[in-house]
C-alpha positions in Angstrom: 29.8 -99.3 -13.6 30.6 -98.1 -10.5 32.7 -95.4 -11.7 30.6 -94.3 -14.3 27.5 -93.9 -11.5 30.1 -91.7 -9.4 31.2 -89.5 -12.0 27.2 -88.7 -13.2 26.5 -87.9 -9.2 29.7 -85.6 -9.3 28.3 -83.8 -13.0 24.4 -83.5 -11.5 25.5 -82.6 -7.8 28.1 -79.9 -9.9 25.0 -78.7 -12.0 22.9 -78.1 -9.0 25.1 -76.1 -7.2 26.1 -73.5 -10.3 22.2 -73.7 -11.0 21.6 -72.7 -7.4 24.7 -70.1 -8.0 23.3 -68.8 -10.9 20.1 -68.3 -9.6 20.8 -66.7 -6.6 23.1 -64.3 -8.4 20.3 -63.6 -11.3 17.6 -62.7 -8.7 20.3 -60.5 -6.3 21.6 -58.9 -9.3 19.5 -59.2 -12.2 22.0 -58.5 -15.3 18.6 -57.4 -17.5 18.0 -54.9 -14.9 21.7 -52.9 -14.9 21.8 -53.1 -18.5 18.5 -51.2 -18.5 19.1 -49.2 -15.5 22.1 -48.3 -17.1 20.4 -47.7 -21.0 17.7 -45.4 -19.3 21.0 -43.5 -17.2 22.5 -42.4 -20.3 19.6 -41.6 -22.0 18.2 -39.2 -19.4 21.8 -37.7 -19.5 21.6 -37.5 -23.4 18.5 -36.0 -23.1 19.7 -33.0 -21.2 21.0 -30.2 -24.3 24.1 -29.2 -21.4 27.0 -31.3 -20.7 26.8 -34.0 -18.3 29.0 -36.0 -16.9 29.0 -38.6 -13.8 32.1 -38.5 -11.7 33.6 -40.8 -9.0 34.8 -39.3 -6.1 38.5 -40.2 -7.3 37.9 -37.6 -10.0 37.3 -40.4 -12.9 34.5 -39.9 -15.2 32.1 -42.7 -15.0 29.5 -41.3 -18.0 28.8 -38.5 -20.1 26.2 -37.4 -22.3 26.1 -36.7 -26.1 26.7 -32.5 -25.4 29.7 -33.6 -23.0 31.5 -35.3 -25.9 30.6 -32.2 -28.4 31.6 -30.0 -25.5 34.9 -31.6 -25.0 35.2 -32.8 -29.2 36.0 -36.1 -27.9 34.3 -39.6 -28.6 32.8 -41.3 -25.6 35.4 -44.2 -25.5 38.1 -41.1 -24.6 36.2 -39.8 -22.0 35.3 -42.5 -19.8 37.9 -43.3 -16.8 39.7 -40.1 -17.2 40.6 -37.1 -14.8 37.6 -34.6 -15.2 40.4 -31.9 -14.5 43.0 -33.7 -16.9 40.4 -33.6 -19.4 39.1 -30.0 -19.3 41.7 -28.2 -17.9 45.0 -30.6 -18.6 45.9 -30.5 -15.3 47.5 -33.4 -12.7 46.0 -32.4 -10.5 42.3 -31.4 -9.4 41.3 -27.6 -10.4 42.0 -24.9 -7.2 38.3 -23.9 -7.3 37.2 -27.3 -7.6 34.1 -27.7 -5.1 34.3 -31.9 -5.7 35.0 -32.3 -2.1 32.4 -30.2 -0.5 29.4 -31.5 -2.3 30.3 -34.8 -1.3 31.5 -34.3 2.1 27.9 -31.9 3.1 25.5 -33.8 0.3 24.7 -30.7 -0.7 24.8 -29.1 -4.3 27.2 -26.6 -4.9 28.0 -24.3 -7.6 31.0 -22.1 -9.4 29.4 -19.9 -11.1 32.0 -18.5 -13.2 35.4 -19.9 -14.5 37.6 -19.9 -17.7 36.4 -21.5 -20.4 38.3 -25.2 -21.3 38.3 -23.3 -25.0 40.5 -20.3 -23.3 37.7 -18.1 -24.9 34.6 -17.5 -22.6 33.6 -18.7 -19.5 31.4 -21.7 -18.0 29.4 -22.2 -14.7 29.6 -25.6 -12.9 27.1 -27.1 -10.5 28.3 -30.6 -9.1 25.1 -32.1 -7.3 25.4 -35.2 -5.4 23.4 -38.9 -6.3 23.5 -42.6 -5.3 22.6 -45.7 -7.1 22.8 -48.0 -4.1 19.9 -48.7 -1.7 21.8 -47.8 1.4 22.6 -44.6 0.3 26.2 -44.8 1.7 28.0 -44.2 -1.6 27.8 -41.6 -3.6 29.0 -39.9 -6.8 28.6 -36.6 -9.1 26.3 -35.4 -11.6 28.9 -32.2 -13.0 26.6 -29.7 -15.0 28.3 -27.4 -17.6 26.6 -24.2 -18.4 28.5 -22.2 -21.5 28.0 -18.6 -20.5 30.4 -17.0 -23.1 26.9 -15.2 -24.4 26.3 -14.1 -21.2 29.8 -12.9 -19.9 30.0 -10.7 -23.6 26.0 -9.4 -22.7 27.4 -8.7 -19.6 30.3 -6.5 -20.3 28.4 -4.9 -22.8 26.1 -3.9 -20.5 28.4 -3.0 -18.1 30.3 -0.7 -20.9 26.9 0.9 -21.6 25.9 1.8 -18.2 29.4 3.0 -17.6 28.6 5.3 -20.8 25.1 5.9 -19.7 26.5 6.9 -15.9 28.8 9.1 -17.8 26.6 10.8 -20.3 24.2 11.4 -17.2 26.8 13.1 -15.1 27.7 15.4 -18.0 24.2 16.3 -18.4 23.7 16.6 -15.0 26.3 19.1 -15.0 25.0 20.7 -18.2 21.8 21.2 -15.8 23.2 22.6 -13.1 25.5 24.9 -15.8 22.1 26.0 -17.4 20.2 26.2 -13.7 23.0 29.0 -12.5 22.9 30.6 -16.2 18.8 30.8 -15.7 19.4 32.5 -12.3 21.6 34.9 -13.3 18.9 35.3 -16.7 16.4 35.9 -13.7 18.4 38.1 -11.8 18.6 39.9 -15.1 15.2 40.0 -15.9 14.6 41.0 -12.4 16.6 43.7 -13.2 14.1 45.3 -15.5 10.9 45.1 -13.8 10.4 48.1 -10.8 11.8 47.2 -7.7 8.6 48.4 -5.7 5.6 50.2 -7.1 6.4 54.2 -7.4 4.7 56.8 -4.6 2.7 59.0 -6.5 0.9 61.9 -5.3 -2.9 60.9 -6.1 -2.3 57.1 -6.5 -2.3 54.4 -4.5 -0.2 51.6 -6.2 0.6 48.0 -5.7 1.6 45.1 -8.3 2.8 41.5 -7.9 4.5 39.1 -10.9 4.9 35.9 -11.1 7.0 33.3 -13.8 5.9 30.2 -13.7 10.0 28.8 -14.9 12.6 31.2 -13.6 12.3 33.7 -16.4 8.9 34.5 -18.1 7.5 37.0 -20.6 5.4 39.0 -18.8 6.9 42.7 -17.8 5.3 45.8 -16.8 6.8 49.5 -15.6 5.5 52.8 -14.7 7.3 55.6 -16.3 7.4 59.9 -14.5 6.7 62.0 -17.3 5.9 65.1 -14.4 4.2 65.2 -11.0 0.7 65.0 -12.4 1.9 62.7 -15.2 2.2 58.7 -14.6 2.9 56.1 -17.7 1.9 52.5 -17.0 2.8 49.7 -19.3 2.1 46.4 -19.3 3.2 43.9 -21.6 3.2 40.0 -22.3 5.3 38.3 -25.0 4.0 35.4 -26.7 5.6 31.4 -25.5 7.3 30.7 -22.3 10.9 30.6 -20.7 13.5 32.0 -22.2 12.4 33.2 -25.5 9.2 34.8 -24.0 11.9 36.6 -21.6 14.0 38.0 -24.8 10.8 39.1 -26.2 9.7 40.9 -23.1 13.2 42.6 -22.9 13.8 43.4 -26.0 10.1 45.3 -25.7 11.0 46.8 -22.7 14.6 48.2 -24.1 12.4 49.7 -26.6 10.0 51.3 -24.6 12.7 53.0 -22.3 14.4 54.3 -25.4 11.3 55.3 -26.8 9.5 57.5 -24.0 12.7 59.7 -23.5 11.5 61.5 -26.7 7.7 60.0 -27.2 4.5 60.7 -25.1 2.0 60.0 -27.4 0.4 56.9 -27.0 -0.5 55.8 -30.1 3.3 56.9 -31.2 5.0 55.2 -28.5 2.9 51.8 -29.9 3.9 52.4 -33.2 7.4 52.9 -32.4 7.3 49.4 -30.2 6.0 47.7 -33.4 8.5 48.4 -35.6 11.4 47.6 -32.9 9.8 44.4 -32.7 9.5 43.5 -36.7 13.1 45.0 -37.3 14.5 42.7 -34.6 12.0 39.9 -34.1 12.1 37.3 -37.3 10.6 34.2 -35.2 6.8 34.7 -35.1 7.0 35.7 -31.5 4.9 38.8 -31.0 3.8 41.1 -27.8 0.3 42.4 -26.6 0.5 45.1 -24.4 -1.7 48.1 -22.7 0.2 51.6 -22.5 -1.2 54.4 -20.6 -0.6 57.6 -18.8 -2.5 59.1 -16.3 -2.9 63.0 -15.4 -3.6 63.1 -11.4 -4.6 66.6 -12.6 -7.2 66.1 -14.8 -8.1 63.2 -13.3 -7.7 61.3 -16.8 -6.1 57.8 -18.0 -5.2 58.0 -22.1 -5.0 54.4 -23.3 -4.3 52.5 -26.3 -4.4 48.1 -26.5 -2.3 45.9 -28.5 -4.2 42.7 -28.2 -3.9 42.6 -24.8 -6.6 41.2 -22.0 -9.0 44.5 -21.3 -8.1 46.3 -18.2 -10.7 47.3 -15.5 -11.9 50.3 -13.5 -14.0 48.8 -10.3 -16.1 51.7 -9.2 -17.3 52.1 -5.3 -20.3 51.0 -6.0 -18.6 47.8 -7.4 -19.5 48.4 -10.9 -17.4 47.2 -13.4 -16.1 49.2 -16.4 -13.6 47.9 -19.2 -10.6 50.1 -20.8 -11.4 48.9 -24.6 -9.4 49.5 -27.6 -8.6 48.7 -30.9 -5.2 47.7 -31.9 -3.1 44.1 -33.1 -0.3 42.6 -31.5 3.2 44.2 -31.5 5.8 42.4 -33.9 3.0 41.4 -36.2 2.0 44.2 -38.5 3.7 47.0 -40.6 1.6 50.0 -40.4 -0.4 48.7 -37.5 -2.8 51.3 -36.1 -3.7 51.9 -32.3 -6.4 53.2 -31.3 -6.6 56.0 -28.7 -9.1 56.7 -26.3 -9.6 59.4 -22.5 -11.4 58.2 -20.0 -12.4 60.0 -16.4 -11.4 58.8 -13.1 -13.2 59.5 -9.4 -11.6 59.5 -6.2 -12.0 55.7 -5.3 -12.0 54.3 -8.6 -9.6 50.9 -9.0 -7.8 50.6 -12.2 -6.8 46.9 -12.5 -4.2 45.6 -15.6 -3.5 42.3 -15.5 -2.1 39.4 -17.6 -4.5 36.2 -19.2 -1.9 34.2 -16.5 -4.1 34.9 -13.8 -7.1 33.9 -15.3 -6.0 31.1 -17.5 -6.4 28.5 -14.4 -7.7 25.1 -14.1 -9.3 23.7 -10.9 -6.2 21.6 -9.6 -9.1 19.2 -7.8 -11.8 19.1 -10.4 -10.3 19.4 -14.5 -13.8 19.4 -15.7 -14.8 22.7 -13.9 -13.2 24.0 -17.0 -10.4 27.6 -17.5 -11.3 30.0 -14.6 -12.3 32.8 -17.1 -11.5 36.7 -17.8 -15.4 37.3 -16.6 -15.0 34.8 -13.5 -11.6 36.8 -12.6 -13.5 41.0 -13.3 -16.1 39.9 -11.2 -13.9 38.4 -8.3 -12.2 41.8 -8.6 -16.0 43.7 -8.1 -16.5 41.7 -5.4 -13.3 42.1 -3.2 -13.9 46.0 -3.6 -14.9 46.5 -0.4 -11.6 45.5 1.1 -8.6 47.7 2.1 -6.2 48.5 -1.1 -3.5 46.8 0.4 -4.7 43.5 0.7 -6.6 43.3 -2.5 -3.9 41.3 -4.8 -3.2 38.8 -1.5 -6.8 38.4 -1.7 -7.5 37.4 -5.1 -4.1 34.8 -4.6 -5.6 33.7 -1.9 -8.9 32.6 -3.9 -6.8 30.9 -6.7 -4.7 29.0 -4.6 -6.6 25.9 -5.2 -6.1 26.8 -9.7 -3.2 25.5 -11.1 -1.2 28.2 -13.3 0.0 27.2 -16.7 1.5 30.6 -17.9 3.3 33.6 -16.2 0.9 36.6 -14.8 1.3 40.1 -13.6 -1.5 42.0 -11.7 -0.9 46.0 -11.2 -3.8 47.4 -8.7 -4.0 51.5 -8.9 -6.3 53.8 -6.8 -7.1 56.8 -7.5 -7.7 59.2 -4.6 -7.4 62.7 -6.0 -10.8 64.3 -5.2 -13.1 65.0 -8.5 -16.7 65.7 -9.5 -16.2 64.4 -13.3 -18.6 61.3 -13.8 -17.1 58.4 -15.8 -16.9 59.0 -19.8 -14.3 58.1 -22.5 -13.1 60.3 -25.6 -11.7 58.3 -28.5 -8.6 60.5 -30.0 -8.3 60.8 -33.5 
């Protein structure tokens, strides 16, 4: 009986101590709590759509989530305890731009941003970041996330391929510019060529003119042509468009008219004559209006005709205002076209003024809604700067349109007349 009490005292002391054991163990490390701790683990790290894996600092993979395994085409029970740099790369040892050591050794995250892909094909970026499960925070492991950025990489040197073809193209055309730039200098230079260098001395006239191309060639040209001492031509012409085409027009007029007035002085001849230069040569629907006169310092005359061109002026000394009008179309436009001819009187003092709709086809550069500056804004600037010395009439009137913004080429001619004559103003209309 004896025995039996001793052995029961051994089997209930025995109990108690592995209860105390067990308990002790259950409430320092509660087994329901790591198995959950470590369910929720893996499924925050299958939640993530990028491969993740947890590694040791000896390199061994502790977990991985679902993409890891897809990434890697392994199942989960291969992955776990291996090399992460046997596994990916198949090497024995850990990759040269492995940056393992660093995040562990500073706690801080670090990244490499571009390496081979495991594949062969593509590349990947890695950021290893640094966690602890332990309370004391002393040890610590590796959350390894994989970015594929194959995509990227092929967007990338695509891009890079374009802007190399882009830089390229842009280069070419940059030297295509400059190419065009020296040609259109040279086309000015040319142009240039075929306007008068200075306005002509001429007994009885006092004569000054200014042009001015808004790109380096325009269509606007003008000349004064000697026919005798008493005898001065003045044309003035402006071809329909801008640039270059307006600068073939104008020269291709202006060929005509120096060809023409070797053996033509009549003006309605010398009209007709331009016209059918222009339609034998011109097939583009560009056409020219133009003014062509010739003025006798002897009978103190001007003989004009029009071809659709902006009226010219006479500004008497009393600042009166009187228009050179005409009938007549545009050159280049109609067979058979008709000009008509008129004679009008000049005084000593009287200002002829031919101009281009350039000067007076301005806008207010500081207030749009003011409107075009005008043909009758422009005459009566020109009335009212008659007071003024001859030679600084056309700086004048630039200076008052400084503040207009110019949208197409213009020309002004200013001519005095200072021959002595009793004839009052009239015109004659030739037949």
């Amino acid at each position: 009986m004896s025995s039996l009490s001793a052995v029961l005292l051994i089997l209930v002391v025995t109990l108690f101590v592995l209860s105390t054991i067990f308990f002790v163990l259950y409430y320092r490390f509660p087994l329901h709590k790591i198995i959950k701790s470590k369910s929720g683990f893996q499924d925050m790290l299958d939640g993530i759509s990028d491969p993740l894996v947890a590694i040791a600092p000896s390199h061994d993979i502790l977990r991985a989530n679902k993409a890891y395994c897809n990434f890697t085409k392994l199942p989960f029970d291969q992955i776990i305890g291996r090399k992460c740099y046997n596994l990916l790369r198949n090497r024995t040892l850990p990759c040269v731009d492995c940056t393992l050591n660093d995040t562990l050794k500073n706690k801080t995250i670090t990244c490499i941003e571009h390496t081979e892909h495991p594949s062969g094909n593509g590349a990947i970026s890695i950021t290893l970041s640094p966690y602890t499960s332990s309370d004391t925070c002393e040890d610590f492991n590796i959350i390894e996330h994989i970015r594929d950025i194959s995509l990227l990489e092929t967007l990338k040197h695509d891009l890079e391929k374009k802007n190399s073809s882009l830089t390229n193209i842009m280069m070419h055309l940059k030297d295509a510019r400059l190419k065009i730039k020296d040609e259109l200098k040279l086309a000015k230079r040319i142009q240039l060529g075929t306007l008068p260098e200075s306005s002509p001395a001429f007994n009885g006239l006092k004569i000054t003119s200014t042009y001015h191309p808004i790109t380096d060639v325009g269509g606007d040209f003008y000349d004064f042509i000697e026919f005798s001492p008493s005898r001065l031509g003045v044309f003035i012409g402006d071809a329909s468009g801008h640039g270059l085409a307006a600068a073939f027009i104008a020269t291709i007029s202006k060929m005509s008219l120096f060809h023409n007035c070797k053996s033509i002085q009549n003006i309605e001849t010398m009209l007709i004559a331009i016209n059918n230069d222009m339609i034998n040569i011109v097939h583009t629907g560009h056409y020219l209006t133009c003014f062509w006169g010739i003025i006798d310092t002897e009978r103190n005359t001007i003989t004009f005709s029009r071809a659709g061109h902006p009226h010219p002026v006479i500004i008497k000394r009393d600042a009166s205002i009187y228009k050179l009008e005409s009938a007549g179309p545009f050159i280049g436009i109609m067979e058979d076209a008709k000009f008509e001819v008129k004679t009008v009187t000049l005084e000593k003092g009287d200002r002829l003024f031919l101009f281009t709709d350039g000067i007076y086809d301005v806008f207010d550069r500081n207030d749009s809604s003011q409107g075009r500056f005008g043909y009758d804004r422009f005459i009566q600037i020109l009335s009212e700067t008659s007071y003024l010395p001859f030679g600084k009439i056309i700086t004048t009137i630039q200076h008052i349109l400084t503040d207009y913004v110019c949208s197409d080429d213009y020309t002004l001619i200013a001519i005095e007349f200072t021959n002595n004559s009793n004839n009052h103003l009239s015109d004659t209309t030739e037949s």
